[in-house]
N, C-alpha and C positions, 0 to 999 in steps of 0.2 A: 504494500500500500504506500501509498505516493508520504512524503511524510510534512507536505505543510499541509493535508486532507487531516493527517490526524492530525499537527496541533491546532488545527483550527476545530477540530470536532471536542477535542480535550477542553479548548476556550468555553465553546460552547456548552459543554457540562459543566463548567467551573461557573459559568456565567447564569444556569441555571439553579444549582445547588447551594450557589448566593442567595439568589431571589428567592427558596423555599426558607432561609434560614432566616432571613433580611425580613420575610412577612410573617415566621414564628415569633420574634422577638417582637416585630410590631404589635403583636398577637397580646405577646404577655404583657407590655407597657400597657398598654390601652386598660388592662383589665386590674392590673396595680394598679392605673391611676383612677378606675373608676369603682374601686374597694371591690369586685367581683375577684371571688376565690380561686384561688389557682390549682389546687385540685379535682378538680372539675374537670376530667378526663376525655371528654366527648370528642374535642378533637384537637387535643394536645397530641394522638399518637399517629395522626394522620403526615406523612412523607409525598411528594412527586418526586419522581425520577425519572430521566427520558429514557427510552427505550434503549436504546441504543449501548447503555452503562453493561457490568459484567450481569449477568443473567442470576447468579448465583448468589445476587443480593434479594430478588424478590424470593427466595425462599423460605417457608414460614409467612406469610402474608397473607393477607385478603384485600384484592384488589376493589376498591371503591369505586371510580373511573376511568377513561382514556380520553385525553387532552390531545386533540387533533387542531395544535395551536389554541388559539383563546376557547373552542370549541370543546364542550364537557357531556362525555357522552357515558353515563352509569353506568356500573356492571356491577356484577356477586362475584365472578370468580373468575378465575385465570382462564376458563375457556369459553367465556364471555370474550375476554380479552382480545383471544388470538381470532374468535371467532369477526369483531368487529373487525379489528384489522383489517383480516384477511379481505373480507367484505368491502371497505372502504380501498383498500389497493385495486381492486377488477370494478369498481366502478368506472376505472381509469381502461378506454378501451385498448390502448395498447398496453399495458400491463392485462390485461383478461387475457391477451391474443399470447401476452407471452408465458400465462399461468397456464393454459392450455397447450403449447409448444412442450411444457415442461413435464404435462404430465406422464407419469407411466415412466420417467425416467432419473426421479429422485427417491431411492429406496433409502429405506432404514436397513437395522440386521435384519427383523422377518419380516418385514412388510412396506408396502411402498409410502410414502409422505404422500403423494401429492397424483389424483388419480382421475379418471375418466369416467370413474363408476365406485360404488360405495363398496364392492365386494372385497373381503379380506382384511377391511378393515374394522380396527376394535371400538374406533368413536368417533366417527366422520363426520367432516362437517361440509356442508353443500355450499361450497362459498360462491359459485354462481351456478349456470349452466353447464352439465358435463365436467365440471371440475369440484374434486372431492378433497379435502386434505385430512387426513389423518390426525387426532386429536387428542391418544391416549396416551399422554407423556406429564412427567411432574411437570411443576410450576418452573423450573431451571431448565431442562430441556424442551416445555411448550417455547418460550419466548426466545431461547437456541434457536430451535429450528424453524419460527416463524420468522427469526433477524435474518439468521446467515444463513439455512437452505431455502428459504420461499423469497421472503424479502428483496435480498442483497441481488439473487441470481434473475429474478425482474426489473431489478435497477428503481425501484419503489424507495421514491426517498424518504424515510422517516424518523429524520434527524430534529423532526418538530413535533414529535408523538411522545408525550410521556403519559405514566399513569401513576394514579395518587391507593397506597394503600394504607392500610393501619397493618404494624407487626403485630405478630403473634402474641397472646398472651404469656404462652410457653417460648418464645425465643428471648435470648440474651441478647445483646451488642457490646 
């Protein structure tokens, strides 16, 4: 990879990971200064992240949204996630023409990602026409192989997509 692509992709995570932390703190001033409690957890443990970051931070999570720039669009859970995505990238007619080129020829170890037809598949999802992706993977390998084998190989820029979740009760940091 070209390497002023990534440090300007690196900027741009830096530049957003400000902004999430830059409106936490606006968050807590506002509510010191107007005597509301600060344990009041509702949505002190809510995060965005852009997509784009290591996969193996949304683990342990529950996905709230996906931020398709200022655009907020709900979910429950990570195959919500991929499923918007996926959906929002083949609305784009030449990314459908080229999710379709692709099918039947991005396997997993048993089974194929990304298909023409739902057969053999453990949890398909019908992201348009004749095209099926495969959607029975944890929350670290759904947003893997939605980035860098669906994503990246349609040239689907989504360097403006993050999503907002709340961690796990059971995970540490």
């Amino acid at each position: 990879m070209n390497r002023d692509i990534i440090l300007a992709e690196l900027e741009n995570v830096r530049e957003k990971m400000l902004g999430a932390v830059n409106s936490r703190i606006d968050d807590l001033i506002m509510k010191i200064e107007s005597g509301e409690p600060l344990d009041d957890d509702s949505s002190a443990a809510e995060t965005v992240y852009p997509l784009s970051i290591t996969p193996a931070l949304f683990k342990g999570t529950k996905p709230d949204a996906v931020f398709f720039g200022e655009e907020k669009v709900p979910v429950k859970t990570w195959f919500n996630v991929y499923t918007v995505i996926l959906r929002r990238c083949a609305e784009d007619y030449e990314k459908r023409d080229a999710l379709r080129y692709l099918c039947n020829k991005i396997l997993g170890r048993k089974r194929v990602i990304l298909s023409d037809k739902p057969d053999g598949m453990n949890r398909p999802v019908e992201v348009t026409d004749e095209v099926f992706a495969e959607g029975f993977f944890d929350t670290e390998w759904l947003v893997r192989i939605l980035t860098t084998e669906l994503l990246d190989n349609v040239r689907y820029d989504y360097s403006d997509i993050s999503v907002s979740f709340t961690p796990s009760k059971k995970r540490r940091y």
